[in-house]
N, C-alpha and C positions, 0 to 999 in steps of 0.2 A: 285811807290816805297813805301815802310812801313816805317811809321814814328821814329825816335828814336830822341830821345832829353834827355837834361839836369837832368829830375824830374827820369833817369832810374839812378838804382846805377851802373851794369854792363853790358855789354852784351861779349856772344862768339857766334863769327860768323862762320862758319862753312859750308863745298862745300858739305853736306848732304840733302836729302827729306827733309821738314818736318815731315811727319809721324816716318822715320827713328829716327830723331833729339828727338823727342817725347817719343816714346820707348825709347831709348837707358838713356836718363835723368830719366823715369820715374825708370828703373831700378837700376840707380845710385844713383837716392834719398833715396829708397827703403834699398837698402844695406848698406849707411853711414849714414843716418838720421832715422832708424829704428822707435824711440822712439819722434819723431816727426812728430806728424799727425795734420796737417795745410790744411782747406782748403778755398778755394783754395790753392797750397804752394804759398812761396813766389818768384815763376819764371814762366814764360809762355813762347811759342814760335813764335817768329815773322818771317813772309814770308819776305822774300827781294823781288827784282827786277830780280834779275840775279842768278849768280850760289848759292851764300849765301843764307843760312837760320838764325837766331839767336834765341838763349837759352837767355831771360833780366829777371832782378833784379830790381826790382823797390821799394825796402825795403832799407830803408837808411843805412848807418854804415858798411852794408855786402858786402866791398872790402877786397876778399880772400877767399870770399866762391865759386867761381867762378872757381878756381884751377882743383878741382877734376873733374869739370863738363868739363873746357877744355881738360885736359887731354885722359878723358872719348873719345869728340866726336874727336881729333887730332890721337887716336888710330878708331873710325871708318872709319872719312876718310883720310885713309894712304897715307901718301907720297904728301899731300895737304893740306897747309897752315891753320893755325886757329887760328883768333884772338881773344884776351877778349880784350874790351872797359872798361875803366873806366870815365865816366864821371863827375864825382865831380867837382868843380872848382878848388877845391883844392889838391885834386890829380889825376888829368885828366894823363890816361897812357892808353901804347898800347902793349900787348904781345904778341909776335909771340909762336905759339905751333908747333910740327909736329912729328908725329909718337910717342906720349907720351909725349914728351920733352918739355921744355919750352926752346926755342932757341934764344931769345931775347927780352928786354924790353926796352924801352921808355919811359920817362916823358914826355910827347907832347898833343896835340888835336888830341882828336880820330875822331869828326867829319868829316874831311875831306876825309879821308880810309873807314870811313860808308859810306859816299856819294857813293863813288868809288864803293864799294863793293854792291850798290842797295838799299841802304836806303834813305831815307828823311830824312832832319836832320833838327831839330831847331837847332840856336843856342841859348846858354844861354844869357838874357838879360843884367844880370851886377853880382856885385860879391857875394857870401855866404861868409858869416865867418862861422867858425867851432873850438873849442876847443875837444881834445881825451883824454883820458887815461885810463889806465889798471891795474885795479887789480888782482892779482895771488894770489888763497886761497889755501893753500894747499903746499907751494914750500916757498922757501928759496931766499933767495940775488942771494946763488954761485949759487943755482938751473938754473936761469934766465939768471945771466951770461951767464952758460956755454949752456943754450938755442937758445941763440941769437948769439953764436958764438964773431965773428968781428963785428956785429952788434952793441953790448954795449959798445963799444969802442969810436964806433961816438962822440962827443961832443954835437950834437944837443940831444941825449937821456938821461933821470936823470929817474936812480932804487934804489930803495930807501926803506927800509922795512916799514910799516903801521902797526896797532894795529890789521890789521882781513889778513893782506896776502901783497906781497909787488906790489909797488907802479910804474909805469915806466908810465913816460911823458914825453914830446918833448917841445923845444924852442918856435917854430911855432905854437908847441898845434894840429899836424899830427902825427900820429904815421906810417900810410899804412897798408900792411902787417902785423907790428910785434905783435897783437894781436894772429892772427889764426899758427906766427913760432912758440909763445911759446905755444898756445895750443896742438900741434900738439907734440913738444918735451916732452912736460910733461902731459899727458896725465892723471895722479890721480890729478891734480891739474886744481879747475874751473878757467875760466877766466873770467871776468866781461868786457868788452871793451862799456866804456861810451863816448858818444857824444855829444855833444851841440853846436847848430847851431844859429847864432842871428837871421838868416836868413833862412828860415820859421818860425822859434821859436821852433822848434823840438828840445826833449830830448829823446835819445833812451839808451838802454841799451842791448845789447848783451850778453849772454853766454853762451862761448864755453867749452865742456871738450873733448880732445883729438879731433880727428876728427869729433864727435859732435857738432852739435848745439841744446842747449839745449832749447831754446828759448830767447824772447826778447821783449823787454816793449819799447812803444810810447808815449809822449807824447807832447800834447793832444791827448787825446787818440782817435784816429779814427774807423770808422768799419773795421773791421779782421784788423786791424795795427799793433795788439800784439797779443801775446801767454802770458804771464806771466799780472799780476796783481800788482804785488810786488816786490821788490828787499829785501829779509832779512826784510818784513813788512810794508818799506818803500816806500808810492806812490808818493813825489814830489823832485822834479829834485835836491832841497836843502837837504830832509830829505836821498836820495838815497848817494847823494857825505858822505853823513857825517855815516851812519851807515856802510859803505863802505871805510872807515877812511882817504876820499882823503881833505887834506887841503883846507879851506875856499878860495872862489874865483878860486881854482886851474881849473874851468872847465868853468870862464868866458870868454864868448865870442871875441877875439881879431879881 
């Protein structure tokens, strides 16, 4: 069986070849990432054991780029089941797809369904912390509101306007998804989704505009670990929060 563990951000498992699985993503990166030429990119594909193959992500922060790529291989193989894995610790989830559709989600351990599905799984040793949050350049309060639908409504969510674009963070310091809902509704407006982890010590930086990714910063910075150098000038995880006008501490590690 092919190994998947903890250090992956996603994976979508999928009853395709490889070769198939291969094509079909290289074509889907090609058409929604045009203006993003990474290489290696930031996905490769893993053999399983059994009928499964999987498309993983091993780029931290990038839970919801995985979307289009499921959807993608849930319309090749029709009428047959396809998961995305998230394995974070901290939002470890399991999506069912089929024939386009995203037909259901779970909060749970996906390891066990990798297992099943032909994989080797590590499990993770003990916990990450992680703080999130999202700057929107370009958009408004109502803008985001009405992005997010019922979603801003939550109590665990605070949007909030900043001096360069507004502001949305969570209780917990998770956001999930709600970076790539609003990039995707407001599409003239960039989005920033910042991360900080105590655990590795990683600070990443994301940004999306519309269904783009426009790149994203590491650090420490590793070999091919980023695309960007800078955020707005700024290269450290302090000077990035604060030209980005997110309140002091707002991205310390809980």
């Amino acid at each position: 069986m092919s190994m998947l563990d903890q250090s992956l951000c996603w994976a979508v498992l999928a009853q395709v070849s490889a070769a198939e699985l291969q094509h079909a993503i290289v074509s889907e990166w090609n058409q929604r990432f045009p203006h993003v030429r990474v290489d290696p990119p930031p996905w490769h594909v893993v053999r399983g054991g059994g009928d499964y193959n999987a498309l993983v992500c091993d780029s931290p922060g990038n839970e919801g780029t995985d979307r289009p790529f499921a959807e993608t291989l849930s319309l090749l193989a029709a009428g047959k089941k396809v998961y995305t894995l998230w394995f974070d610790l901290d939002r470890q989830s399991i999506f069912e797809w089929m024939n386009g559709d995203e037909v259901s989600y779970q909060e749970r351990d996906p390891f066990d369904l990798a297992a099943s599905l032909g994989f080797e799984v590590r499990r993770p040793a003990g916990p990450r912390q992680a703080r999130t949050a999202v700057v929107v350049e370009g958009a408004s309060v109502a803008d985001v509101l009405a992005a997010l639908g019922e979603t801003a409504d939550e109590p665990w969510l605070h949007i909030a306007q900043g001096f360069i674009g507004v502001v949305v963070t969570a209780d917990d310091g998770l956001l999930g998804s709600v970076p790539w809902v609003i990039a995707e509704a407001l599409p003239r407006a960039t989005v920033y989704y910042l991360q900080r982890r105590a655990e590795p010590g990683e600070f990443t930086v994301l940004m999306l505009r519309g269904s783009e990714q426009l790149g994203w910063l590491q650090l420490p910075t590793l070999a091919d670990s980023s695309t960007l150098s800078d955020i707005k000038g700024a290269t450290t995880p302090d000077e990035i929060c604060a030209v980005l006008g997110l309140p002091p501490n707002s991205l310390a590690a809980g």
